[in-house]
MDAnalysis code that builds the backbone (N, CA, C; Angstrom):
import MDAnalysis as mda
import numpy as np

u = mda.Universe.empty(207, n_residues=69, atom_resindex=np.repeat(np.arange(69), 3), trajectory=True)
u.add_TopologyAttr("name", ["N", "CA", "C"] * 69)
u.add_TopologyAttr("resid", np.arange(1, 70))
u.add_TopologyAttr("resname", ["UNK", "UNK", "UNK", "UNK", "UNK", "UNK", "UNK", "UNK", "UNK", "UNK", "UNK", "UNK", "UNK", "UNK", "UNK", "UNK", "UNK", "UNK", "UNK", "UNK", "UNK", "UNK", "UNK", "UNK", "UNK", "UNK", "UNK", "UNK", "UNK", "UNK", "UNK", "UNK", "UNK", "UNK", "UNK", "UNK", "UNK", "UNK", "UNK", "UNK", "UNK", "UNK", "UNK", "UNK", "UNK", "UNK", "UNK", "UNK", "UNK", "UNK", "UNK", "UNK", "UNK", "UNK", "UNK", "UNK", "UNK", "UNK", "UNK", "UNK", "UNK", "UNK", "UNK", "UNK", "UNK", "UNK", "UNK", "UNK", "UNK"])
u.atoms.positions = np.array([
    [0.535, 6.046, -8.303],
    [-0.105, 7.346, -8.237],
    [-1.609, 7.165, -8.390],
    [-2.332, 7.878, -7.662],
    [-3.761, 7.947, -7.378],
    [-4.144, 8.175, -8.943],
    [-4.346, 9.242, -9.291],
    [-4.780, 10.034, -10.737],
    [-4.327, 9.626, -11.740],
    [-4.621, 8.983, -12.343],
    [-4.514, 8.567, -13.698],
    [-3.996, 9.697, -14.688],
    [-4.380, 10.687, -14.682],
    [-4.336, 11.602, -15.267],
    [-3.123, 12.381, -15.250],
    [-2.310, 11.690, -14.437],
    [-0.736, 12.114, -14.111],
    [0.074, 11.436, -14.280],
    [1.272, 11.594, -15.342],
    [2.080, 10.810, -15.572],
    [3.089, 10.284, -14.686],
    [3.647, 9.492, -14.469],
    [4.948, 8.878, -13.849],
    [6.061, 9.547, -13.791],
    [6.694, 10.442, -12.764],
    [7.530, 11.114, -13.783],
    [8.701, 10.034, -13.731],
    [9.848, 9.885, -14.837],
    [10.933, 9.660, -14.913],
    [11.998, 10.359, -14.954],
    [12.997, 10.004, -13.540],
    [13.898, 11.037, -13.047],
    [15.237, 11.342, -14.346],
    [14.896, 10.228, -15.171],
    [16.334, 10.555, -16.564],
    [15.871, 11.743, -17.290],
    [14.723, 12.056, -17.258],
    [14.156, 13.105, -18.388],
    [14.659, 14.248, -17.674],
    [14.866, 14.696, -16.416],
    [15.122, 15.987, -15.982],
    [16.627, 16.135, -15.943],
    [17.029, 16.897, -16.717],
    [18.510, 17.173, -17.111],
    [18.936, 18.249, -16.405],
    [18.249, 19.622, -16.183],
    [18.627, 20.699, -15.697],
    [18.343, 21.005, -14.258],
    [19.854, 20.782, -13.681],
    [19.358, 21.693, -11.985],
    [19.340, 23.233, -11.469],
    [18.496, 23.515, -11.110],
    [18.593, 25.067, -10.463],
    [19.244, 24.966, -9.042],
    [20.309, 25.554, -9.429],
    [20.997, 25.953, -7.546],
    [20.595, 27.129, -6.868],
    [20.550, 27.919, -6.024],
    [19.827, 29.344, -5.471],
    [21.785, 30.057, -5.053],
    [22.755, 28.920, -4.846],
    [23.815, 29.506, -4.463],
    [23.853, 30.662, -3.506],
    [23.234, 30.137, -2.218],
    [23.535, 31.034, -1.163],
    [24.913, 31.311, -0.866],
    [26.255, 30.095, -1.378],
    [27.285, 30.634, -0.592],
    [28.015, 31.870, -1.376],
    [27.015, 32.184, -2.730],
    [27.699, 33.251, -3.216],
    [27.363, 34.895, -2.597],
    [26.690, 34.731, -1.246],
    [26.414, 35.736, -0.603],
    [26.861, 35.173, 1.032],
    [27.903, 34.345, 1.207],
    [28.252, 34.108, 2.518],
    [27.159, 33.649, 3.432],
    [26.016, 32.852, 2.631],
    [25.137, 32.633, 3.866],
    [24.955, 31.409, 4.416],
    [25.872, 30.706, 3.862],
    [25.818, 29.023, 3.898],
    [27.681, 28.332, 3.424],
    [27.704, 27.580, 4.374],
    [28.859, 26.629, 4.596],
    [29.120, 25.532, 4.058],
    [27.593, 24.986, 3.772],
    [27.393, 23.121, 3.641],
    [27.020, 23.536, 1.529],
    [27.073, 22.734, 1.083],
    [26.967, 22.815, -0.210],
    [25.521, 22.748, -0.386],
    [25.348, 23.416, -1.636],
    [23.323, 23.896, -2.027],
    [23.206, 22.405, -2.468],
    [21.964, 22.384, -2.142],
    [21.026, 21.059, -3.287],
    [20.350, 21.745, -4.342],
    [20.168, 21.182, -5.446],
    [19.178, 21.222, -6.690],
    [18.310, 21.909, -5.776],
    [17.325, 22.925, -6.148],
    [15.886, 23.114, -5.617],
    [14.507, 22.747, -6.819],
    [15.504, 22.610, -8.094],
    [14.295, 22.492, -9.105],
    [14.935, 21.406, -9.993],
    [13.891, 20.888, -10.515],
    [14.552, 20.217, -11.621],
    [14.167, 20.209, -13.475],
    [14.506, 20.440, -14.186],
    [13.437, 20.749, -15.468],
    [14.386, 19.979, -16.537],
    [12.859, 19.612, -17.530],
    [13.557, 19.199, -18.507],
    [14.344, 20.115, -19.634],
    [14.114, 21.050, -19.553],
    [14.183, 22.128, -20.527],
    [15.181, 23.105, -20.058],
    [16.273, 23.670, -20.716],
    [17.566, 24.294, -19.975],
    [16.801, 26.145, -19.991],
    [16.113, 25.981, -20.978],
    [15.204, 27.559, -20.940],
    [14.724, 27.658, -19.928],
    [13.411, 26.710, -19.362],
    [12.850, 27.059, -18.607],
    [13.609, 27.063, -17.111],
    [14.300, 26.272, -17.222],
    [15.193, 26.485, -15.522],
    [15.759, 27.937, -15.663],
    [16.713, 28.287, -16.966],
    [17.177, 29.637, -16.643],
    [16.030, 30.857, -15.874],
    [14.713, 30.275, -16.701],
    [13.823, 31.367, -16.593],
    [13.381, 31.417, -14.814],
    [13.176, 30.017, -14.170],
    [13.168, 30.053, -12.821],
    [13.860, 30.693, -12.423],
    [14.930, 29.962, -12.563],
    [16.723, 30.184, -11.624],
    [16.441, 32.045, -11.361],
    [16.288, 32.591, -12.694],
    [16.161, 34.317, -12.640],
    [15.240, 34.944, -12.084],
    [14.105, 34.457, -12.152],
    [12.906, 35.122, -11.147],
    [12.748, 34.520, -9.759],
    [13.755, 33.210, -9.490],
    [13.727, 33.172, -7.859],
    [14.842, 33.959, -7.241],
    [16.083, 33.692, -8.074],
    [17.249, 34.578, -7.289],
    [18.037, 35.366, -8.401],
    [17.562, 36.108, -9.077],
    [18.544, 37.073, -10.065],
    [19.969, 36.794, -10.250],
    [20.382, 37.128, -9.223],
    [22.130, 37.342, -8.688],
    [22.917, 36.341, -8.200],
    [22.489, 35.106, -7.962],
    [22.946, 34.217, -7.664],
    [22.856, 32.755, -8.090],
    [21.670, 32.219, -9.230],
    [21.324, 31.059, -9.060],
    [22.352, 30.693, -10.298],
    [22.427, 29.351, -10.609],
    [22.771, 28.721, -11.415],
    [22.247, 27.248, -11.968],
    [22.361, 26.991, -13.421],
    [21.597, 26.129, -14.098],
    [23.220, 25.176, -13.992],
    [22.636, 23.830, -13.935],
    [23.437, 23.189, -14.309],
    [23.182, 21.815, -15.251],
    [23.677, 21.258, -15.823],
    [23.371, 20.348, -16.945],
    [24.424, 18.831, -16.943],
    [22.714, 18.313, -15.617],
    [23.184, 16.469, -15.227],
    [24.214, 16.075, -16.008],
    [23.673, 16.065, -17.525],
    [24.100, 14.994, -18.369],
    [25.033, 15.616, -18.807],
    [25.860, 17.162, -18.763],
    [27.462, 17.017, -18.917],
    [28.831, 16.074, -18.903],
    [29.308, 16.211, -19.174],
    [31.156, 15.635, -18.497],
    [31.082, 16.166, -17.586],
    [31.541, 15.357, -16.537],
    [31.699, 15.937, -15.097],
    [32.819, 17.290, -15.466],
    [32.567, 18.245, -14.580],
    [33.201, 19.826, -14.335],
    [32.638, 20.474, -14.973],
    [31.695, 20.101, -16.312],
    [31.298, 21.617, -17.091],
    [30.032, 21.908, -16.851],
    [29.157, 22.760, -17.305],
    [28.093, 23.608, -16.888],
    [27.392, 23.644, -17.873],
    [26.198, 23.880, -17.969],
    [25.280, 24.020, -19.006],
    [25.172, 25.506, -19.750],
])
């Protein structure tokens, strides 16, 4: 990285994914990707809600596979 002044990020530190879950409005077939990633399960909720109210969901990497944050 150019800037010194910017850390490296390391992809283990980001635990929480934001989904937008379009197929919970029939608008998509193929499965969502992450759109965000945060270290902090607050602050993703707080995204997840001011990008899509009604649909998004937080999820939490470092679970047991099947459960949710």
């Amino acid at each position: 990285m150019a800037d010194r002044l910017l850390a490296v990020p390391v992809p283990e530190n980001y635990r929480f994914a934001v989904f937008c879950c379009s197929f919970k409005w029939e608008l998509g077939s193929t499965p969502d990707h992450a759109l965000a990633l945060f270290v902090d399960q607050g602050m993703a909720e707080r995204y997840g809600a001011s990008m899509w109210p009604s649909t998004f969901e937080v999820v939490d990497l470092h679970a047991p596979t099947g459960t949710q944050a």
